[in-house]
C-alpha positions, 0 to 999 in steps of 0.5 A: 500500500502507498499513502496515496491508496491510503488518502483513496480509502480515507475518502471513500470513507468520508472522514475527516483527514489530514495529512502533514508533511514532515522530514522522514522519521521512524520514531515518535519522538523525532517526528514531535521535534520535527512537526511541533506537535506534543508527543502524546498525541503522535501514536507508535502504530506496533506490530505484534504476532500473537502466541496463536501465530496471528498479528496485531496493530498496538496503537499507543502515545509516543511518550508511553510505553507498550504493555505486552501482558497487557495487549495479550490479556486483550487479544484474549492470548497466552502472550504477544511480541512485537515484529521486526521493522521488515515483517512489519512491513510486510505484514501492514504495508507501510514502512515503520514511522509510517504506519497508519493507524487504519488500513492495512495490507493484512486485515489486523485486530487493531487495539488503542490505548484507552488514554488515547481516547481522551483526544478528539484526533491523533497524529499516526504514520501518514503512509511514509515516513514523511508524513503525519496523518490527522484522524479523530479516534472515532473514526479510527474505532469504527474504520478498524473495528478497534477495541479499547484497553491500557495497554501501555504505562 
């Protein structure tokens, strides 16, 4: 997938949007640095694979950190782990850093971090790794058939 298949699918849905041009970068941190925008509202979109061999996308804040207990007690498994950036591609479609929270090659059980519900948008990966992609959390809850749990700390 590229953003702008992406930008196709956001349209057809009919969602509010937009995307932010940035300089590339992988990690949350340096894309808050680079864009202004406060960390906690640019999402780690992780890539994980379940203990039953099936994968997940973790949506959390840039300035937390994954619990994988936690996520595996929410995927309802024995335990979770996340992937390397290159099955991560291979398995969402989009380069690490530029992973939207919506959207994916493979069909994901999508999980967002329940304080992630407290903002009215999120910044997440934008297709590539230089852009940022706006979206309000209701409608990446209902385009991603997405569940709530705390998953981070």
């Amino acid at each position: 997938m590229d953003y702008m298949e992406l930008e196709e699918r956001l349209k057809a849905e009919g969602v509010w949007y937009r995307f932010l041009e940035k300089p590339d970068t992988v990690h949350t941190a340096d894309a808050s640095r680079a864009t202004g925008i406060d960390l906690h509202k640019i999402t780690k979109n992780l890539v994980c694979r379940t203990s039953d061999g099936q994968h997940a996308l973790l949506v959390i804040a840039g300035d937390r950190r994954v619990n994988l207990q936690r996520a595996a007690q929410a995927l309802n498994v024995r335990n979770v782990q996340l992937v390397g950036f290159n099955e991560a591609e291979t398995v969402s479609g989009y380069p690490p850093g530029g992973t939207p929270s919506v959207f994916h090659k493979t069909p994901l059980t999508v999980i967002i971090d329940a304080p992630l519900l407290a903002y009215e948008t999120i910044f997440c990966g934008g297709g590539t790794t230089s852009r940022l992609l706006e979206l309000r959390i209701k409608d990446v809850l209902r385009i991603s058939e997405g569940i709530t749990a705390s998953i981070s700390e």
